[in-house]
C-alpha positions as CSV (number, residue, x, y, z in Angstrom):
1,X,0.0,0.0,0.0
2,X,1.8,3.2,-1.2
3,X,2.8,5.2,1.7
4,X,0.9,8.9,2.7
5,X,3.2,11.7,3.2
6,X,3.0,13.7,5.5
7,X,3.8,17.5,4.8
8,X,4.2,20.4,7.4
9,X,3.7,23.8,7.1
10,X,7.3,26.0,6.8
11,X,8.8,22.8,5.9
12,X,12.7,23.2,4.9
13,X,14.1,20.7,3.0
14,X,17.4,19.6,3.4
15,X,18.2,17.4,0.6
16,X,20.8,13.8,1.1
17,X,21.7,11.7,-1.8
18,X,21.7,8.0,-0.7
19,X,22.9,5.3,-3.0
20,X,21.3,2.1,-3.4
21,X,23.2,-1.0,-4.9
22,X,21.0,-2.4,-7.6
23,X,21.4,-5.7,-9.1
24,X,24.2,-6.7,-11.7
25,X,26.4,-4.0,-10.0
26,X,24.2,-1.0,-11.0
27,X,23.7,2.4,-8.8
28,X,20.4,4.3,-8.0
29,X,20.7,7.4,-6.5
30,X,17.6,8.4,-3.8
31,X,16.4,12.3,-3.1
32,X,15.2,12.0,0.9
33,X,12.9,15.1,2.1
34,X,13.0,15.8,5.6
35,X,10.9,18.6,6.9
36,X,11.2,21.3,9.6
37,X,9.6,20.5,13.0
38,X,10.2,24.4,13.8
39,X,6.8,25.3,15.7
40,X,4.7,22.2,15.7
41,X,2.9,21.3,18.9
42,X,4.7,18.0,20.3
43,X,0.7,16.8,19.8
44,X,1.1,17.3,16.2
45,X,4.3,15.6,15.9
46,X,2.9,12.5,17.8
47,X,0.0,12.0,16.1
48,X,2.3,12.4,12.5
49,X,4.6,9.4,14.5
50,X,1.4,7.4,15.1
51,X,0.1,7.5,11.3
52,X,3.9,6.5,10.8
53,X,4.0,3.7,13.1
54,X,0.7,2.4,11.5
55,X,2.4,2.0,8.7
56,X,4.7,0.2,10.1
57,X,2.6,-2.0,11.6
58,X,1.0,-2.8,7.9
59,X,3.8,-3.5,6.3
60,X,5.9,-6.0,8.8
61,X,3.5,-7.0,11.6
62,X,2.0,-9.6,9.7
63,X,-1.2,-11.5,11.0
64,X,-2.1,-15.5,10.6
65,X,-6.0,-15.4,9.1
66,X,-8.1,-18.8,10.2
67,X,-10.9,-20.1,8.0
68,X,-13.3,-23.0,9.2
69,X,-13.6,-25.9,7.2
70,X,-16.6,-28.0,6.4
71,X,-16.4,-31.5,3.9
72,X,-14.7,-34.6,3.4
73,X,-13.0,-36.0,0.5
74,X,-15.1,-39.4,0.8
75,X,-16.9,-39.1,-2.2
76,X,-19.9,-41.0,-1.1
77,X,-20.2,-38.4,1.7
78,X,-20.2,-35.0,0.0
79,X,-16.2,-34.9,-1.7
80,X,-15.1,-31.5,-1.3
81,X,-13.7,-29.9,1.1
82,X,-15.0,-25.9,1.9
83,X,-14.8,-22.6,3.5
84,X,-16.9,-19.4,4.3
85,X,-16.1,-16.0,3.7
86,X,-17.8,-12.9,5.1
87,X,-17.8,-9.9,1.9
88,X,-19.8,-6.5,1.4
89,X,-21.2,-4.1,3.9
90,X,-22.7,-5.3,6.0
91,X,-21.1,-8.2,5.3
92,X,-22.8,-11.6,4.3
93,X,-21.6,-15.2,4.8
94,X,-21.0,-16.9,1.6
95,X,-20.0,-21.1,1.6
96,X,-17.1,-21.8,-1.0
97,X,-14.8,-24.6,-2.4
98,X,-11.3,-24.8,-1.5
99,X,-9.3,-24.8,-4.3
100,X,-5.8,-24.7,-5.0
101,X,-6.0,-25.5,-9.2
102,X,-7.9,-22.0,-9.7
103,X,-6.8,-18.2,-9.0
104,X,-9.5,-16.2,-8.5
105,X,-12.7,-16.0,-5.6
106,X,-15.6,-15.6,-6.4
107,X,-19.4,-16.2,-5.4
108,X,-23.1,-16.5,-7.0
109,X,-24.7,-13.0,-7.5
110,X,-28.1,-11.3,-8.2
111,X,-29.3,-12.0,-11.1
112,X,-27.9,-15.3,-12.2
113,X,-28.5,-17.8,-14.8
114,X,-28.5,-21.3,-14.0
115,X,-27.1,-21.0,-10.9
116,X,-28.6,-23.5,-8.0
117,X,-31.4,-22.0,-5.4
118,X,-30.1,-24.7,-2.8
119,X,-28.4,-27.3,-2.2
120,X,-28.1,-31.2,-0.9
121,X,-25.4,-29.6,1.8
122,X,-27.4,-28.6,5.1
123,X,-26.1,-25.0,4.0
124,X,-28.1,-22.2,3.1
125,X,-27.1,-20.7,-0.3
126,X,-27.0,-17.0,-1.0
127,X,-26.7,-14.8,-3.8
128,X,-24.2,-11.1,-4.0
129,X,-26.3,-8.3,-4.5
130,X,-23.2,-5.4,-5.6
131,X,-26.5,-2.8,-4.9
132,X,-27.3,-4.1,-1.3
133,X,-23.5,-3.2,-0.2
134,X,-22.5,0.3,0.4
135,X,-18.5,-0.1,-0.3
136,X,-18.8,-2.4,-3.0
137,X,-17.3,-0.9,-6.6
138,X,-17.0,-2.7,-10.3
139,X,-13.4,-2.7,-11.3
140,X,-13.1,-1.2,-14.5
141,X,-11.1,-2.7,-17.4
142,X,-8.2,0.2,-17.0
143,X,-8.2,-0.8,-13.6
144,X,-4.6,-2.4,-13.2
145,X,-5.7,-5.4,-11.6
146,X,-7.9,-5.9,-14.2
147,X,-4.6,-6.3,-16.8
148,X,-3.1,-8.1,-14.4
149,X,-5.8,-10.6,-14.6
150,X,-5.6,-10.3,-18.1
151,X,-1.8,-11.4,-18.4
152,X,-3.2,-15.2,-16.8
153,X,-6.2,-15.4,-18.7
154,X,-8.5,-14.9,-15.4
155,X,-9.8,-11.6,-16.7
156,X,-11.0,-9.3,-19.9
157,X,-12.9,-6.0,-20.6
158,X,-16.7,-6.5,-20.5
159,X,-19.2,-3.8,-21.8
160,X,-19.9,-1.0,-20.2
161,X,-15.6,-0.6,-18.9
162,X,-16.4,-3.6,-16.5
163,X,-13.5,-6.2,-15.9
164,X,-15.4,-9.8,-16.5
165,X,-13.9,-13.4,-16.4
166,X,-14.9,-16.3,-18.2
167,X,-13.7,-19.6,-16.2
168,X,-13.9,-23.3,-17.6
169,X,-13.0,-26.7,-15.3
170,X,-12.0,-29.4,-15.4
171,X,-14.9,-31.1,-15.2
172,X,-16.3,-29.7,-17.9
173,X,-18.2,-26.9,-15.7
174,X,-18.2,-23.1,-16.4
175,X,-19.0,-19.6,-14.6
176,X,-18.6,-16.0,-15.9
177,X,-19.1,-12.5,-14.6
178,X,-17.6,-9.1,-13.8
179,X,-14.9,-8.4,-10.6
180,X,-15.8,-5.7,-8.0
181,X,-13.6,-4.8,-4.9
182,X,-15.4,-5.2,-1.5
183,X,-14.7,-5.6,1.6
184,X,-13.7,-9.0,3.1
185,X,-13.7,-9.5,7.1
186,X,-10.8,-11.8,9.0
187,X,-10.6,-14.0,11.2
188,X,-7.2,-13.1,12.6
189,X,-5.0,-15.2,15.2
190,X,-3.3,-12.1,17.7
191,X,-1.9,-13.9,20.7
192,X,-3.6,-16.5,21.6
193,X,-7.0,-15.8,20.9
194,X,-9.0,-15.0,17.0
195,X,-10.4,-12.1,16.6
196,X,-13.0,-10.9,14.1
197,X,-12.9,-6.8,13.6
198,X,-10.5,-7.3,11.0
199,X,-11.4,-6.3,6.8
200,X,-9.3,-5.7,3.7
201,X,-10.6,-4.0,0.6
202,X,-10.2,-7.0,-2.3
203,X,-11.4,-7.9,-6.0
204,X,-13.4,-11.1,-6.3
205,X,-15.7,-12.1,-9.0
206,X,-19.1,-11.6,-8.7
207,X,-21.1,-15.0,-10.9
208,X,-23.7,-14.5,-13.1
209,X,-24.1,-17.6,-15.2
210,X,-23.2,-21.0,-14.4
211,X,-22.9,-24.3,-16.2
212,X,-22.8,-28.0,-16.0
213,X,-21.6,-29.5,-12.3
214,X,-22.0,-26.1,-10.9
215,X,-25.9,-25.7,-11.6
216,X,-26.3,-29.3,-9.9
217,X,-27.7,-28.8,-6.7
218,X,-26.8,-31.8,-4.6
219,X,-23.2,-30.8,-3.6
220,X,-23.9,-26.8,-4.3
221,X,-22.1,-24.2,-2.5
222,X,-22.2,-20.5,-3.0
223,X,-18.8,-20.2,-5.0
224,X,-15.1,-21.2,-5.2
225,X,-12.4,-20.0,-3.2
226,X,-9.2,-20.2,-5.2
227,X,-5.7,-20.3,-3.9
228,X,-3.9,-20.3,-7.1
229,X,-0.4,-18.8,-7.7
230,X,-1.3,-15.8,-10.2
231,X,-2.1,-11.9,-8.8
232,X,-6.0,-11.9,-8.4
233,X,-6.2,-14.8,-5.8
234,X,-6.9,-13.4,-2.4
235,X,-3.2,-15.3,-1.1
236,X,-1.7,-12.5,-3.4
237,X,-3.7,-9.6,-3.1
238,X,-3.1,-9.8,0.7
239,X,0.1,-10.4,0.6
240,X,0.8,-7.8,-1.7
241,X,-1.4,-5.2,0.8
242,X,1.3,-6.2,3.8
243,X,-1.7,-8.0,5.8
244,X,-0.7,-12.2,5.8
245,X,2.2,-13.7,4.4
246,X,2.7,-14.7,0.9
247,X,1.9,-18.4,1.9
248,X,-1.5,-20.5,3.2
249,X,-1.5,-24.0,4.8
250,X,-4.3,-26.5,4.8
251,X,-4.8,-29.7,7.3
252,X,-7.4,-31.7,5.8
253,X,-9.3,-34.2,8.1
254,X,-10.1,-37.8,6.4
255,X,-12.1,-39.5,8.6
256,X,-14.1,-38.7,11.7
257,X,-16.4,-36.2,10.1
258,X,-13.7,-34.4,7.8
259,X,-13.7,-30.6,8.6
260,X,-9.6,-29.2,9.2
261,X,-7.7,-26.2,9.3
262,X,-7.0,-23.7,6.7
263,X,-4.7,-20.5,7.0
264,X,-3.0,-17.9,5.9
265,X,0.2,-18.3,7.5
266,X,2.5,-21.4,7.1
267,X,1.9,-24.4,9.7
268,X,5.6,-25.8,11.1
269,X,6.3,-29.0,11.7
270,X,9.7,-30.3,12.3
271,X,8.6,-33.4,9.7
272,X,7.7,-31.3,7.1
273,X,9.4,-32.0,3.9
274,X,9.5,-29.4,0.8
275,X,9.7,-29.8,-3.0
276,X,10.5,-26.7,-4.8
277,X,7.6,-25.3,-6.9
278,X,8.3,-25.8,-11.0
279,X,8.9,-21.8,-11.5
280,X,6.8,-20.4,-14.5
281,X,3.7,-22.7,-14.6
282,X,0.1,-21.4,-14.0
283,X,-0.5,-24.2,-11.1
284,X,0.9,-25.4,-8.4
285,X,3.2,-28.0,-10.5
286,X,6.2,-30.2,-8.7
287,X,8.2,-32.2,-9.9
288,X,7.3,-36.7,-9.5
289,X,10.3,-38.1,-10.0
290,X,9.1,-41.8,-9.3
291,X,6.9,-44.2,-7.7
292,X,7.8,-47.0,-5.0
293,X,5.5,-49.7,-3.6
294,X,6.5,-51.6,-0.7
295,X,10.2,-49.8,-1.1
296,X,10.8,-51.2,-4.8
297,X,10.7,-48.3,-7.5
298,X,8.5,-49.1,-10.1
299,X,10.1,-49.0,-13.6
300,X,8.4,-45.7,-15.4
301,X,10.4,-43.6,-17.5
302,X,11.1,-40.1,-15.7
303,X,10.0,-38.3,-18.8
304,X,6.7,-39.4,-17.9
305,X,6.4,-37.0,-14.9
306,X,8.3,-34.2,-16.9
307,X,6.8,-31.0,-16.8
308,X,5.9,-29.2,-19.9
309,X,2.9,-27.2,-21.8
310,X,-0.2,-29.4,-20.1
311,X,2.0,-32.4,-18.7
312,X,3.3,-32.5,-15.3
313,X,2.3,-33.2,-11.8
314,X,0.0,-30.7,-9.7
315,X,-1.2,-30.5,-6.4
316,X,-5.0,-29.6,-6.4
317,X,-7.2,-29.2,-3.8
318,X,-10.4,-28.9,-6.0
319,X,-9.9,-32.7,-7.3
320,X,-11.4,-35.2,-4.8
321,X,-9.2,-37.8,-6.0
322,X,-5.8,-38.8,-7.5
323,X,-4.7,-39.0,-11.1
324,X,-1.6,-40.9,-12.6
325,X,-0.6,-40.2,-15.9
326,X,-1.5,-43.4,-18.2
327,X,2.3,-44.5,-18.7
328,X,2.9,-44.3,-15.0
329,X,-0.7,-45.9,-13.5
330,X,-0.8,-49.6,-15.0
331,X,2.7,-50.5,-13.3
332,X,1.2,-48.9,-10.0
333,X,-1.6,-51.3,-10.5
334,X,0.2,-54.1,-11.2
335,X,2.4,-53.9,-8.5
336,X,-0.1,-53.6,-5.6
337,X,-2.0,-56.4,-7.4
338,X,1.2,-58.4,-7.1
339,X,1.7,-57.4,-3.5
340,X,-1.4,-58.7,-2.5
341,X,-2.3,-61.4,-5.0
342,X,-1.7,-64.2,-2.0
343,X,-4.8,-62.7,0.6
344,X,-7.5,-60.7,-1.7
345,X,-9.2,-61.6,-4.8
346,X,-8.8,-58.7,-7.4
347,X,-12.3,-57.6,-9.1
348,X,-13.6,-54.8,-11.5
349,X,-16.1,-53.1,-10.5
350,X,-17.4,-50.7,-13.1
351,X,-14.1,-50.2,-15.1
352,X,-12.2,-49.7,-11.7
353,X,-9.6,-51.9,-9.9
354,X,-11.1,-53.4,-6.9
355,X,-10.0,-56.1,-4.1
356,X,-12.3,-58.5,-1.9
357,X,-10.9,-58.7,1.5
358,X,-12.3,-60.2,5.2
359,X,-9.3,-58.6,7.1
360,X,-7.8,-55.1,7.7
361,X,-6.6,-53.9,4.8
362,X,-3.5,-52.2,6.7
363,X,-2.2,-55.6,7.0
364,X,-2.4,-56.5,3.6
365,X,-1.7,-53.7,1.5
366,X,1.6,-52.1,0.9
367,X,3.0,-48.7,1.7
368,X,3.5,-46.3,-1.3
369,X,5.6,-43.8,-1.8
370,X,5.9,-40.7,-4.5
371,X,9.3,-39.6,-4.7
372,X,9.7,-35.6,-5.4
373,X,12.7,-33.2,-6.3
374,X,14.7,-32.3,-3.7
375,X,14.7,-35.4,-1.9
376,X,10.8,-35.3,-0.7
377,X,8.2,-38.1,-0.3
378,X,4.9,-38.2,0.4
379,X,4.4,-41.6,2.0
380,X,0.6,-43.1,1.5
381,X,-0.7,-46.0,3.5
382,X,-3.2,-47.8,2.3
383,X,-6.2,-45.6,3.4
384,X,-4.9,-43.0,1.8
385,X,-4.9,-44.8,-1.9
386,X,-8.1,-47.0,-1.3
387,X,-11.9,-46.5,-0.7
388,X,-14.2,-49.0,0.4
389,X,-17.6,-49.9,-0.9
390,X,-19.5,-52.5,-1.1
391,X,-19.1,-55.8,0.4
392,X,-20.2,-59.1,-1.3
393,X,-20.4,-62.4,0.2
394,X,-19.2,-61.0,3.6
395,X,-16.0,-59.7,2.2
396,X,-15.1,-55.7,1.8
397,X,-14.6,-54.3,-1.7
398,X,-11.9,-51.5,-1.2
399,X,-11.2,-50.1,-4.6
400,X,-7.8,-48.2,-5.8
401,X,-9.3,-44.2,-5.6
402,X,-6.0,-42.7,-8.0
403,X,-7.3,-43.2,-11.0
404,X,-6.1,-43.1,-14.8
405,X,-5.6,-40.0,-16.6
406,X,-6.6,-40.5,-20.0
407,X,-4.4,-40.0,-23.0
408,X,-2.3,-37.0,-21.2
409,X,0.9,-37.2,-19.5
410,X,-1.1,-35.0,-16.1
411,X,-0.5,-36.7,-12.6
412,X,-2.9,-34.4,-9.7
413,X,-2.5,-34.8,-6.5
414,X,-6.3,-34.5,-5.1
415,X,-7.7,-34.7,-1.4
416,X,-7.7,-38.9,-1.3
417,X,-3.9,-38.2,-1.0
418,X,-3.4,-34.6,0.6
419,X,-6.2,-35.7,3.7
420,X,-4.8,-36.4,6.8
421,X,-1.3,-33.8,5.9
422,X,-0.5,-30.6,6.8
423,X,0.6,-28.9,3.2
424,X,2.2,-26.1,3.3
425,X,2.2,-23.9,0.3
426,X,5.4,-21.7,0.8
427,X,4.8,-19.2,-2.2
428,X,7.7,-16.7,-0.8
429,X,9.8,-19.9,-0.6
430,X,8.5,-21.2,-3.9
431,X,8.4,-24.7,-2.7
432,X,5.6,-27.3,-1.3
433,X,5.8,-29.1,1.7
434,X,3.5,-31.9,3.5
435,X,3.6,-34.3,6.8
436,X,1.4,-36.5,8.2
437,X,-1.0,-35.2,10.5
438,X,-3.9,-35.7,12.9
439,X,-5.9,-32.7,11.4
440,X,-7.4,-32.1,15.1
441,X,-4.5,-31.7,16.4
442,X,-2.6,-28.4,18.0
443,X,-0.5,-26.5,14.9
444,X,2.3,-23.7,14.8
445,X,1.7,-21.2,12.6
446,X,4.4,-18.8,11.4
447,X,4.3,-15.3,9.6
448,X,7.8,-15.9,7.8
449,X,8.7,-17.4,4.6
450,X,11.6,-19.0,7.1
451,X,9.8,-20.4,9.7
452,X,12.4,-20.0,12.1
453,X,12.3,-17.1,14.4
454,X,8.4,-15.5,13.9
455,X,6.7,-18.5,15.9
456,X,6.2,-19.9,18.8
457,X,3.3,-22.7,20.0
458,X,0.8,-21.7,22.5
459,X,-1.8,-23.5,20.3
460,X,-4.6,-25.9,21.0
461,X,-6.7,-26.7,18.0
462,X,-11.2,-27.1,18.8
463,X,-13.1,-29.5,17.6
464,X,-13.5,-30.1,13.8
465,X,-16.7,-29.8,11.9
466,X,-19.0,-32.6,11.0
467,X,-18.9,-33.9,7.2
468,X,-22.3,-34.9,8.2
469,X,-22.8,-30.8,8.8
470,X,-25.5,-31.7,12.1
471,X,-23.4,-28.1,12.9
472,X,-21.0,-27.2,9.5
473,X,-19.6,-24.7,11.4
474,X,-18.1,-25.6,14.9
475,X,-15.6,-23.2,15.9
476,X,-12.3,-23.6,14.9
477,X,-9.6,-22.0,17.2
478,X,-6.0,-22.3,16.0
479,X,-4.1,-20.5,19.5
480,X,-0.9,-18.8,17.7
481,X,1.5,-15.8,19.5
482,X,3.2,-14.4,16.6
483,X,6.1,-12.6,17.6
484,X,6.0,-8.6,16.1
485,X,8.8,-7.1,14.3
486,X,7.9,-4.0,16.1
487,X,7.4,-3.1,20.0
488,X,3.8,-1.9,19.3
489,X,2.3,-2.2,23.1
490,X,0.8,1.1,22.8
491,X,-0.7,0.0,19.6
492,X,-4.5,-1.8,19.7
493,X,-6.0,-1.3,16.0
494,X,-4.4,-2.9,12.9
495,X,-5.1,-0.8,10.4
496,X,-5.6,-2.7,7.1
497,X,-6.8,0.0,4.9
C-alpha cells in the first residue's frame, strides 16, 4: 500500500543523496525530504509518528488469518472440502470450495442464470447483490488489476468498462461475470485468541451464469475459493497489501467427520518435507520423480512425470481424488495387485480396480511412496490410496481411488492423498511441503517465509466440523503468538486499509 506523506507547514528541505546498490552492480541514487519541525505542537508531531508507526505495523507485523472448514474427501459423503467467507457491507456469509487449481474468488450473485437456489449440503445458499453493499465498486477494465488478470487469462474487458472473467474446469463446468472490490472481514489469530474486527478492501468475482456440475444442486455451494499462484487470488492480493504472508496452509481431516484447518500463514512442523515449486507454470506444479510400492521403484520412464505445456504433476485441492498419468498408473496397479495377489481376490467393479478382503486392509496392502525433487516423499498408506464400498459375500470391496488420466501425461494430486497432511504452500519460498497429521491436532503457525524465528506454539486446536454438517460450522480455534517485528504495546488497531 503506497505510503501517505506527511507534509508540514514552513517545511525546509534539506536534501541527502543515498545510494542504493542495484542488481548486476548497478547504482540508484535516492532524493530524501525531511521537513522542519520548527513550531509544531509536540501533539502534532505524535500523532504524525502514530500515522507512521501504522504503517509500520501494515507493512511488517504480519497476522495469521483462520478459515473454518466443512467437507470430506469421501466421495460418497459429499467430496469437497469448503470454507466461508464474510464480503460487502454489511457483510454476508457466503460457503465456498477450497481450491488450490484455480486463482480467482468468487461467489453467486443477483441476477444469475443457472445457478442453484439450494443445495443437498445442510447450507443455506446465497446470492451477492453489488446494490445491497454500500462499499462495494466494479473494477473497470483500465483498472490495473484488471490487466493483471488479463496477463493469466482470469480476466477481460466486458461492456460498459467492466472487468469480467470467463472460467472453464475441469470437469467440464463453467462460470462468468464481472470483478468488484469489497470488503472482506478476518478472522485473525493475535496472541492466543482470534479475533474478528478485521477487513481488507479486495477484487473477487461476482457469478452471473453458471454451467454443468456447478448448476447441480446436490453438492452446491455459494462459490469457489481459489488459492492459485497468479495476482488476483486473495493469497496474493493480501500479501501484496502487507496484511498475511505470501503463503497458506491447509490440514485436511479424512475420517471422523472431515472438517480441518485452513490458513494464511504457514503451519511448522519439524517433519515437514518441501519440494521446490516448478517456476513459470500457471498451477501449483512439482516435480514426481518416481513411484515406489513396498520400497521397490517401479520402472516408469522419468520423462513421464516431466513437466511441460499441459504435462506435469499438480497438487489440487479442487480434485477429490488422485490421477496418474496413463504411462505411469498400469505399473502402479500391477504392483499392488502383485503385493497382495496371495490374501485378496482382485475384481472390476465398473471399469475400476477393486479387491475383496475379510481382514484389515492395513495388514495387507503395501506402503506407497511418491518420490519428489529435492529429496521429498509423500508416504501413502493404504487408506490414503483405497476406498471402500460395497461388500459381497461377507468380504469388503476396497477399490484403488487414484485413477487413470486419459491419453495426457497429467498426474494431480487431489484430497484422497493430501487428507490427513499438513501442506504447506510456501509461495515466498516457492516450494511445497507436506507431513502426516492428525488434522485435530494443535499446529504452529508462522508469519515468515523461514519459519524459524516468527513462531512460537501456545496452540490448542477445537473440535472439527461434522462432514455430516449436524453443525457445518463448529468453531475452529488455532491458539498462535506471533512474535512482532515491532514493540507496538501502545498500539490496539491494525489498520488494514
Amino acid at each position: 500500500m503506497p505510503a501517505e506523506r506527511i507534509f508540514v507547514a514552513v517545511a525546509v528541505s534539506i536534501l541527502v543523496a543515498v545510494t542504493a546498490v542495484g542488481g548486476e552492480g548497478n547504482s540508484v541514487k535516492l532524493t530524501l525530504e525531511r521537513a522542519s519541525h520548527r513550531g509544531i505542537e509536540l501533539g502534532q508531531l505524535r500523532d504524525s509518528d502514530r500515522i507512521r508507526h501504522g504503517r509500520f505495523l501494515q507493512q511488517q507485523s504480519l497476522v495469521v488469518v483462520d478459515f473454518h472448514v466443512g467437507g470430506t474427501y469421501d466421495p460418497f459423503l459429499v467430496g469437497l472440502y469448503f470454507t466461508k467467507v464474510k464480503l460487502g457491507n454489511p457483510p454476508k456469509e457466503f460457503y465456498v470450495q477450497i481450491d488450490t487449481g484455480s486463482d480467482v474468488l468468487w461467489v453467486s450473485c443477483n441476477p444469475c442464470t443457472g445457478c442453484p437456489t439450494s443445495s443437498g449440503l445442510p447450507i443455506q445458499l446465497e446470492f451477492f447483490d453489488p446494490s445491497s453493499s454500500s462499499t462495494a465498486k466494479p473494477i473497470s477494465c483500465s483498472d490495473q488489476r484488471c490487466t493483471l488478470g488479463a496477463q493469466s487469462s482470469d480476466s477481460f474487458c466486458l461492456d460498459q468498462n467492466r472487468c469480467g472473467y470467463k472460467f472453464q474446469y475441469g470437469d467440464g463446468s463453467g462460470t462468468s461475470g464481472y470483478f468488484i472490490q469489497d470488503s472482506m472481514y478476518l478472522d485473525t489469530v493475535v496472541g492466543n485468541s482470534l479475533t474478528s474486527n478485521a477487513s481488507a478492501l479486495v477484487v473477487f468475482g461476482c457469478s452471473t451464469s453458471q454451467t454443468g456440475d456447478l448448476t447441480k444442486p446436490d453438492r452446491a455451494v455459494d462459490g469457489i475459493f481459489g488459492f492459485g499462484r497468479n495476482g488476483l487470488s486473495i493469497v496474493s492480493q493480501l500479501s501484496s497489501k502487507g496484511v498475511t504472508p505470501n503463503s497458506f496452509s491447509h490440514c485436511l481431516k479424512g475420517g471422523n467427520g472431515g472438517g480441518g484447518i485452513l490458513v494464511l500463514g504457514q503451519i511448522v512442523d519439524p517433519n515437514l518435507v518441501y519440494t521446490p515449486l516448478v517456476p513459470s507454470q500457471p498451477h501449483y506444479n512439482i516435480n514426481l520423480q518416481s513411484i515406489a510400492v513396498n520400497g521397490q521403484t517401479l520402472s516408469i520412464n522419468p520423462s513421464v512425470f516431466a513437466t511441460s505445456e499441459n504435462r506435469g504433476t499438480i497438487v489440487d485441492s479442487g480434485t477429490t481424488l488422485t490421477y496418474l498419468a496413463q504411462e505411469a498408473y498400469d505399473p502402479f496397479i500391477a504392483a499392488i495387485t502383485q503385493y497382495v495377489s496371495q490374501s485378496v481376490r482382485p475384481i472390476l467393479s465398473k471399469g475400476n480396480q477393486c479387491y475383496l478382503a475379510v481382514s484389515s486392509v492395513s495388514e495387507i496392502f503395501p506402503t506407497v511412496s511418491f518420490n519428489f525433487a529435492g529429496g521429498a516423499s509423500m508416504i501413502l498408506n493404504p487408506p490414503d490410496y483405497l476406498l471402500k464400498q460395497d461388500s459381497i459375500a461377507g468380504a469388503a470391496m476396497w477399490c484403488i481411488g487414484i485413477q487413470k488420466f486419459q491419453g495426457q501425461g497429467i498426474t494431480i494430486l487431489g484430497d484422497l492423498v493430501l487428507k490427513d497432511k499438513v501442506v504447506v504452500y510456501d509461495l515466498s519460498g516457492q516450494r511445497i511441503g507436506w507431513a502426516n497429521y492428525d488434522c485435530l491436532s494443535s499446529v504452529n503457525v508462522s508469519t515468515t517465509s523461514t519459519g524459524k524465528t516468527e513462531f512460537v506454539n501456545a496452540g490448542q486446536l477445537g473440535e472439527a466440523n461434522s462432514a455430516h454438517f449436524e453443525d457445518p460450522y463448529k468453531h475452529i480455534i488455532i491458539s498462535v503468538i506471533i512474535v512482532l517485528l515491532l514493540h507496538v504495546s501502545f498500539f490496539s488497531v491494525l489498520p488494514f486499509l
